[in-house]
FIRODREN-595045 format. One record per residue (C-alpha): x, y, z; residue in three letters. Coordinates in nm, 3 decimals, padded with zeros to 5 digits. Example, Ala and Ser with C-alpha at 12.3 -4.5 7.8 and 13.67 -1.06 7.14 Angstrom:
<rs>
01.230/-00.450/00.780/ala
01.367/-00.106/00.714/ser
</rs>
This chain:
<rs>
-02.545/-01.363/07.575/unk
-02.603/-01.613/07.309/unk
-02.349/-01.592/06.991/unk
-02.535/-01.656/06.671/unk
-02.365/-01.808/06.357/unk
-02.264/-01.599/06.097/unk
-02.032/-01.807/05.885/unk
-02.229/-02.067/05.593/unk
-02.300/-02.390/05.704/unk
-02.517/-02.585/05.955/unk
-02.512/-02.461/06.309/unk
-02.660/-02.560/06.609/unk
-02.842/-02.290/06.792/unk
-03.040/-02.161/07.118/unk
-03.282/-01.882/07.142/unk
-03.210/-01.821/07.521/unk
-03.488/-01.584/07.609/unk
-03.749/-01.910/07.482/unk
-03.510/-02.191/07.528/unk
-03.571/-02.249/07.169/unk
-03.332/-02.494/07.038/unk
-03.296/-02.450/06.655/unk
-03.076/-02.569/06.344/unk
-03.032/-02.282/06.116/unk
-02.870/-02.379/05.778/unk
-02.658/-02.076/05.647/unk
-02.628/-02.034/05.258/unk
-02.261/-01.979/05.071/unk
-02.290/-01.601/04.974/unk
-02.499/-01.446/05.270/unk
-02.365/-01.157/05.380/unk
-02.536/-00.894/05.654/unk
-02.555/-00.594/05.376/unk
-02.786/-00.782/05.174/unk
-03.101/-00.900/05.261/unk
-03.165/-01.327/05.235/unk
-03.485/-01.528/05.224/unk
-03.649/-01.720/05.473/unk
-03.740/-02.054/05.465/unk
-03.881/-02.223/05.824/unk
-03.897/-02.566/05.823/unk
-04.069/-02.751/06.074/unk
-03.959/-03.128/06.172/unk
-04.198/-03.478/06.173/unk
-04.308/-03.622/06.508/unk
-04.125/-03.885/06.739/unk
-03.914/-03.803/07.049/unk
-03.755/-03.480/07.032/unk
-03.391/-03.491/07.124/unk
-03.209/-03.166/07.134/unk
-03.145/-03.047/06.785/unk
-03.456/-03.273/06.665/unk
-03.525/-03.043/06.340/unk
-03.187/-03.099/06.215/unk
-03.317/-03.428/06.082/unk
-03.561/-03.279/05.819/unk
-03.333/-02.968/05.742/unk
-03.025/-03.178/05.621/unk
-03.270/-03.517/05.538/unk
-03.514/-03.292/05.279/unk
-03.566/-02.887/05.297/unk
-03.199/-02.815/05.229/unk
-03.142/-03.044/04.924/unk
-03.421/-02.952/04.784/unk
-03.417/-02.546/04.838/unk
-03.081/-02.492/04.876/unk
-03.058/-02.337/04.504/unk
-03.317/-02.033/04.692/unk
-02.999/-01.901/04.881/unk
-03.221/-01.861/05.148/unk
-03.141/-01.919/05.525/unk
-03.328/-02.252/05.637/unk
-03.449/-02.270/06.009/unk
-03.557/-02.581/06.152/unk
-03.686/-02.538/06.500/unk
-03.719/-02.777/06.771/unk
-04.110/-02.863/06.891/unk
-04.128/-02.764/07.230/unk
-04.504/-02.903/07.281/unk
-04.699/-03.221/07.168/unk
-04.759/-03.089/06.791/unk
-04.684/-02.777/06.605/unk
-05.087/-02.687/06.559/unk
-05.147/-02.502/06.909/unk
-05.111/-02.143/07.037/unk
-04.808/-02.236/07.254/unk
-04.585/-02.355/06.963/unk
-04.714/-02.068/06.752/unk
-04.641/-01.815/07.036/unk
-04.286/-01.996/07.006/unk
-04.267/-01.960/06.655/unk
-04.367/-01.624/06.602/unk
-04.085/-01.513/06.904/unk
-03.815/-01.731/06.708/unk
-03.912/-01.562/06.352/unk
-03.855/-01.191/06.541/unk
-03.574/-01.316/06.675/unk
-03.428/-01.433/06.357/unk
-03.568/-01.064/06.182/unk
-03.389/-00.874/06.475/unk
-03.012/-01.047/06.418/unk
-02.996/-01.152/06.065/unk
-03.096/-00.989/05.732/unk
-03.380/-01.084/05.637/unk
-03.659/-01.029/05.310/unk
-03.994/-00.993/05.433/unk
-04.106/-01.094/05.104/unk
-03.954/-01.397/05.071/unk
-04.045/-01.625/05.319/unk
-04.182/-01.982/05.313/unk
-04.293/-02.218/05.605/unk
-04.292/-02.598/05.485/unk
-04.307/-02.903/05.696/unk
-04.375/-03.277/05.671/unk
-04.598/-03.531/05.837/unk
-04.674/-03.318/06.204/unk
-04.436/-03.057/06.056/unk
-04.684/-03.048/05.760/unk
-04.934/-03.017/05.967/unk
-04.847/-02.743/06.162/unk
-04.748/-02.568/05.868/unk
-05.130/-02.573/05.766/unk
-05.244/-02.449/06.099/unk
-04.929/-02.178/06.138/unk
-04.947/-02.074/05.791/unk
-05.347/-02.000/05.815/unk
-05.296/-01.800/06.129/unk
-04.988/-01.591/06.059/unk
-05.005/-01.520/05.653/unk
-04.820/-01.167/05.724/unk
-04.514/-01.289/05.816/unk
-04.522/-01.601/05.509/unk
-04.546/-01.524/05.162/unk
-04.578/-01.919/05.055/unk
-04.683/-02.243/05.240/unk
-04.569/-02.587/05.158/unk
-04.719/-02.856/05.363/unk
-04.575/-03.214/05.303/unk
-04.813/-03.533/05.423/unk
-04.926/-03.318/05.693/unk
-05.324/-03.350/05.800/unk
-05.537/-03.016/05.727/unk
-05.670/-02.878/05.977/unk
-06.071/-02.902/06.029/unk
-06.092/-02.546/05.918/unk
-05.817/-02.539/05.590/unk
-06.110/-02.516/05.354/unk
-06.306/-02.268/05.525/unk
-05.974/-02.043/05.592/unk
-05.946/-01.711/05.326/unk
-05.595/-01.803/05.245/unk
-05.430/-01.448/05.111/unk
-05.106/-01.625/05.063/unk
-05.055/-01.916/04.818/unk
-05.014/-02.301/04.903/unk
-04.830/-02.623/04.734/unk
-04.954/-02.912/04.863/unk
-04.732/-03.237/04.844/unk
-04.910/-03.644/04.960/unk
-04.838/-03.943/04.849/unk
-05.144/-04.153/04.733/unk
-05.002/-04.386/04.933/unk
-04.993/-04.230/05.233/unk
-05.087/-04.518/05.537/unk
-05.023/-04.280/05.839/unk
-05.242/-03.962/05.684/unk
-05.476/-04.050/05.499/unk
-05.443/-03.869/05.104/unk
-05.800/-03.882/05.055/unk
-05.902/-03.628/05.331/unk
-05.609/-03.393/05.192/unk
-05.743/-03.410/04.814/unk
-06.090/-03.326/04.953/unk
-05.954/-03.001/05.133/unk
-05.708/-02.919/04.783/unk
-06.058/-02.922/04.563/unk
-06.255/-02.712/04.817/unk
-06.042/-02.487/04.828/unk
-05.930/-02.496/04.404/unk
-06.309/-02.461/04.394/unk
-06.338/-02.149/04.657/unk
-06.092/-01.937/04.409/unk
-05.782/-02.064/04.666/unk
-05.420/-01.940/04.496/unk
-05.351/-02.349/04.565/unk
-05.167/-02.636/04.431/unk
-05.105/-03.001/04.451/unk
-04.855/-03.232/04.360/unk
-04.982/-03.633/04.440/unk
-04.702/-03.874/04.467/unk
-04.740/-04.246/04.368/unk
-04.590/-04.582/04.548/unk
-04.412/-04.341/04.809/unk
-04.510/-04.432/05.191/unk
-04.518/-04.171/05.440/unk
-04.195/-04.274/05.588/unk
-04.000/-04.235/05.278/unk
-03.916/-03.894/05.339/unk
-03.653/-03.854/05.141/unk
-03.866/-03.966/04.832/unk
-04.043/-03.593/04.860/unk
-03.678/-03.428/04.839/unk
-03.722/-03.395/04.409/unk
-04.086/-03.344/04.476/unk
-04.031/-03.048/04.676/unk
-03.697/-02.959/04.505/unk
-03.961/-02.925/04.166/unk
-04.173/-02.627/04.364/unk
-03.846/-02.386/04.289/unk
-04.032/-02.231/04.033/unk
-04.316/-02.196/04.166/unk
-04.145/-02.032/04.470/unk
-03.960/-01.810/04.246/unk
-04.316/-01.682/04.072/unk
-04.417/-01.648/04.446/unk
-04.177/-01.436/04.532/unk
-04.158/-01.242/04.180/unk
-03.810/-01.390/04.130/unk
-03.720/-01.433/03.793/unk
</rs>
């Protein structure tokens, strides 16, 4: 029987039942009797050693969000991108997992993610919008069917301009369909950042705190 971390910090985790590795960034403050947000953050590509998502966890989400108070899960890809049924089937067992043994706010949730995490986070985020109240997709490609999705929940968008590995043109087209459909969307373009500057989109992202707040009708 797995033991789960209950102490703050950054531990190093297993979700037996799914061999699901996962880093799971615990804020100062949590306790069990009161109920935290969620915030899943889901890693870039390259070859995924064990404990893979601790790289964007402590590299970008938790700088930037760590002011949210919010328990920070960065799980490991288990198949060639996030934007599949097998890595959502994963995902959605690891997020009932994570309701079942911690204490959790339904209404405050977020998925982000950058490059393939970004990705994903467009294609996870369009197919589960019950269990995320915000979306945050970082130089991640839309999918082919982002514009034509009826997003209920609402999206920031963060590229760079000078993005050489996905290209911000095709994301800027999908942004103004979908500002044009009515979409609760929006968009923050970065300039002279290349997609391998991640740390670059740390004040970037750590800027969308308010706009996470009004999401979650935190004042």
């Amino acid at each position: 029987m797995e033991v789960l971390a209950r102490q703050p910090g950054i531990h190093e985790q297993v979700f037996s039942r799914r061999n699901q590795r996962y880093t799971i960034a615990i804020p100062a403050g949590y306790v069990e009797q009161q109920a935290a947000p969620l915030v899943l953050a889901l890693h870039y590509a390259g070859p995924v050693t064990p404990f893979y998502g601790k790289g964007i966890l402590v590299g970008l989400v938790e700088p930037a969000l760590q002011e949210l108070g919010a328990l920070i899960v960065a799980p490991d890809c288990q198949h060639e991108s996030w934007a599949n049924p097998q890595s959502e089937s994963d995902i959605v067992e690891l997020l009932a997992h994570l309701q079942d043994n911690y204490a959790l706010d339904a209404h405050r949730t977020l998925i982000t993610g950058y490059s393939l995490g970004g990705a994903g986070t467009w294609y996870l985020a369009a197919r589960n919008q019950s269990r995320f109240a915000a979306a945050i997709p970082m130089a991640g490609w839309p999918q082919p069917d982002s514009a034509h999705v009826r997003w209920e929940i609402p999206l920031f968008v963060i590229h760079s301009r000078q993005d050489e590995i996905v290209p911000f043109e095709q994301t800027e087209q999908i942004v103004r369909r979908l500002q044009d459909s009515g979409a609760d969307i929006e968009c923050m373009w970065l300039q002279d950042v290349t997609h391998y500057e991640t740390g670059y989109f740390i004040e970037p992202l750590r800027a969308t705190l308010p706009w996470i707040r009004k999401v979650w009708k935190v004042i």
